[in-house]
N, C-alpha and C positions, 0 to 999 in steps of 0.2 A: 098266835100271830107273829111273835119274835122268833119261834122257829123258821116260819116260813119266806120272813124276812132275809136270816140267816144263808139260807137255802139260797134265796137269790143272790144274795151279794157273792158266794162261792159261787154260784152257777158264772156271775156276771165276769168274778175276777179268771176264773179258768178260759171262761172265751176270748179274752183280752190277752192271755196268755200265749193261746191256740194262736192268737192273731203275731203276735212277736215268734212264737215260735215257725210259723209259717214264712215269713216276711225271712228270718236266717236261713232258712232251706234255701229259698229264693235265690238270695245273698251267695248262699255257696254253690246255689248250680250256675249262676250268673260269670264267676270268677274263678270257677271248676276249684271250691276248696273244698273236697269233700272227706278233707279231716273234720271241718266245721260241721257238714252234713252229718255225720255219725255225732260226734257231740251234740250236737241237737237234739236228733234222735233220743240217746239217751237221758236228756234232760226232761224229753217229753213225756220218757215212759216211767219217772221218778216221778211226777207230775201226775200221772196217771193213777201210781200206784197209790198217791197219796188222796189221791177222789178222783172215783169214777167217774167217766163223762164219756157219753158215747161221741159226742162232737170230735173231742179231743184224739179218742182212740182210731178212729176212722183216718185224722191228720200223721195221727202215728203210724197205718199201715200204709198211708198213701209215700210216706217218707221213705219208709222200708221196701216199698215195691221202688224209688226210683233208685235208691241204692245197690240195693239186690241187683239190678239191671248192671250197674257201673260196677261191681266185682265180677261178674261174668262179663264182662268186656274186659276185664284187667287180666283175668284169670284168675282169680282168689276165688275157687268153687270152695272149698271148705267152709271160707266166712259167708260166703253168697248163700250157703247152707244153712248154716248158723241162723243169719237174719230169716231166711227163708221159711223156716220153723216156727218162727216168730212172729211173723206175717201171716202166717197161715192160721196160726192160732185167734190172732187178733181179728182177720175174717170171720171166721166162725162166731167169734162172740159180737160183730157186727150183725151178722147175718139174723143169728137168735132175737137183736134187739128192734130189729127189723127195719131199721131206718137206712133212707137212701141203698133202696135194693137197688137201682140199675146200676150205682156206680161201684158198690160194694161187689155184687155176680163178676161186673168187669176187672176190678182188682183180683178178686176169684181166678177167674179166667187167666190172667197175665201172668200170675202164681201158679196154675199149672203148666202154663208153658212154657216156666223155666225151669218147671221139674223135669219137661221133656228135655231141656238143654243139659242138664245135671245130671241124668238117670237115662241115657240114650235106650238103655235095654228095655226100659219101660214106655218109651215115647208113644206107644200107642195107643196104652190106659191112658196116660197123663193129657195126651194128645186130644183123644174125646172127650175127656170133663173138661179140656180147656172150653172146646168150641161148644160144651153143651151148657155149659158155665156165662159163656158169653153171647148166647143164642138165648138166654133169660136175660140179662141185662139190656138188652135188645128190646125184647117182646114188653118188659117192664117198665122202660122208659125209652122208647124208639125216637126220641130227639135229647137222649144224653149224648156230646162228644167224647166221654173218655171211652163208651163202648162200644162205639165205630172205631175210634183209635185201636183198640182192642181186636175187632174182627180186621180192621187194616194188619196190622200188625202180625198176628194168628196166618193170613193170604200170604205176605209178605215172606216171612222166615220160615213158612211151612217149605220143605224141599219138593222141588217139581215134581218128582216122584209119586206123593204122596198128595197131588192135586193143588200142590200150593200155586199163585201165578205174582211174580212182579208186578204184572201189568195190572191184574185186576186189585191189585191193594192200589192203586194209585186212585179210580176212584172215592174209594174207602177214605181213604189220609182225607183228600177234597172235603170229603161230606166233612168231617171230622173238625178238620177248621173252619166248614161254612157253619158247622153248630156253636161252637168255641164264640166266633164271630157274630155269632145272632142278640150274642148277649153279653155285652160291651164289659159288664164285669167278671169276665171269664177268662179275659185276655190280659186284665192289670195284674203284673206282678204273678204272673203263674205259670211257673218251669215246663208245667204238664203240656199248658198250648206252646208256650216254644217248642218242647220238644217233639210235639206234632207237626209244626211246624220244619222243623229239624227233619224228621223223618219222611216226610212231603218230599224235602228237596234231596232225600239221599234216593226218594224213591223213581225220582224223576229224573233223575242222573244214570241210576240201573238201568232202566227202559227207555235211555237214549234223547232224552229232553232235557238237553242241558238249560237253553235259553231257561225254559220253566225254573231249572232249579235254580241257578240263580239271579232269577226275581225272587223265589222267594231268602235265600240269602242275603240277597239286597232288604228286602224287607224286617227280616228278624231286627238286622244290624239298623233299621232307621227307629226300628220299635225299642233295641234293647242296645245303643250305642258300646256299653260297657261289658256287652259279651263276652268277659277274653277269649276262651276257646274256639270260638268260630271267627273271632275279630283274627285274631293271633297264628290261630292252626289251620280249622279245617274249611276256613274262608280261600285263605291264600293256596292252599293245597290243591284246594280243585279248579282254583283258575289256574293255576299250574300246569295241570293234568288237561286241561283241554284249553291252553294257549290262549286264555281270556288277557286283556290289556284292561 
């Protein structure tokens, strides 16, 4: 019995963990520090190492996927590399544990398709396990939003060439935050629906629907006042660019 007691109270203190560790991601995608974002990270994966917890590890590749993302915007493919390895690893040992399949296949997904970004020579291997990666996230849990976010995304930066369309990721993003949306605790405090959000309004600005887009940058800024980056930058930037007052 005092094992099992044991058991829960480390079960209990690591989710309370997960939940502060979470809550600084947040924090630093809110305030674009993502020096804080990487120290986090590695606090979490110290955490990790010191007791398993599939809850915890799942928060760790979700961190690494949105980092990953911010070094290839920077241009740091080597450390985008680095974590990327990492993350890839950590999916797999989601995958094995079998919990939350649709959101883990979509993590899957989003991790091959920044190996297409990394490994251009390869983009057509990497290319089809992305979309067949998040074509199971789908079929698995067909009202999760991170794996619409995902097939948006996948439409979005796929080059026209290769069948990708602007336009048709803009429904995609939609769905993505009307799922997000459906379920009121999906939206406190979670970087992942802003930055659907986020990519809503960048995609509605490509295909020429400014009005749209900012509504919804009027909207992020009434949900997340403390934005910096969109309050600061790329708020003011695109009314700039198309003579907003």
């Amino acid at each position: 019995m005092r094992k099992w007691i044991c058991m829960f109270l480390l079960t209990g203190s690591l989710l309370v963990k997960g939940q502060d560790d979470t809550g600084q991601i947040y924090r630093a995608y809110v305030t674009g520090r993502m020096d804080l974002w990487k120290e986090v990270m590695e606090k979490m994966e110290r955490e990790y190492s010191a007791a398993k917890n599939d809850a915890l590890l799942y928060q760790i590749a979700e961190a690494e996927y949105g980092y990953i993302a911010h070094c290839i915007a920077e241009g740091k493919k080597e450390e985008a590399k680095r974590w990327l390895e990492k993350a890839e690893k950590h999916v797999e040992l989601l995958l094995k544990a079998g919990r939350d399949l649709p959101k883990v296949y979509g993590l899957q997904g989003a991790l091959y398709g920044f190996r297409v970004g990394l490994e251009p020579l390869k983009a057509p291997f990497f290319g089809r396990k992305s979309v067949d990666a998040n074509e199971k996230a789908i079929e698995l849990g067909p009202d999760e939003p991170q794996a619409w976010l995902e097939k948006a995304n996948i439409e979005f930066y796929k080059p026209a060439v290769f069948g990708g369309s602007k336009k048709r990721a803009v429904p995609l993003y939609e769905k993505a935050v009307r799922l997000f949306e459906a379920t009121p605790g999906r939206t406190r405090q979670n970087w992942i629906y802003l930055n659907t959000l986020a990519a809503l309004a960048s995609a509605y600005e490509e295909t020429g629907k400014v009005e749209k887009a900012d509504q919804v940058y009027r909207k992020m800024l009434a949900r997340e006042p403390a934005l910096v980056w969109l309050r600061d930058e790329v708020y003011p930037a695109f009314r700039k660019r198309h003579s907003l007052r």
